[in-house]
N, C-alpha and C positions, 0 to 999 in steps of 0.2 A: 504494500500500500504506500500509497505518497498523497503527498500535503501539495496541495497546490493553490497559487493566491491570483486573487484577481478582482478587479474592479466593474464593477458596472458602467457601461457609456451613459444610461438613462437616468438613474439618479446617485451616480457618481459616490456608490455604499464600495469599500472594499470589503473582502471576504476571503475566505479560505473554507478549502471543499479536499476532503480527502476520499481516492479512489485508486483501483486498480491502473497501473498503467493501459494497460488494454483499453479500458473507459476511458482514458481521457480522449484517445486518438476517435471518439465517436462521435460524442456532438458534447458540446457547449453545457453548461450547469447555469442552473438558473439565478436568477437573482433572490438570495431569501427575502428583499425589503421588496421591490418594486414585479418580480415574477420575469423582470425582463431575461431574453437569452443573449442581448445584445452587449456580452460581456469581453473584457481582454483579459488576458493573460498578463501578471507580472512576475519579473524576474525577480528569485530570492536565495536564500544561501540556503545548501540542504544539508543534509546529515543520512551517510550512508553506514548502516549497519551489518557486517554478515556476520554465518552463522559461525566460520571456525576460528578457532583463536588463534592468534600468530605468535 
């Protein structure tokens, strides 16, 4: 799963939505305030986790 941020074009709400990568490449995440799909994508710093230990 990944965290992904993003702002709304229509009433300009940011947010974060977490999903499988697979879902992201499908369509667009709604807006929780305004229901718009007319959202972008922003760029943020991530945190990658695996499972073995080094």
């Amino acid at each position: 799963m990944a965290i992904y941020e993003y702002q709304c074009l229509e009433c300009k709400k940011s947010f974060t939505v977490r999903h499988p990568i697979e879902e992201h490449e499908r369509k667009r995440p709604k807006c929780p305030k305004c229901g718009s799909r007319k959202v972008e994508q922003r760029f943020s710093a991530f945190f990658a986790k695996t499972a073995k230990k080094s």
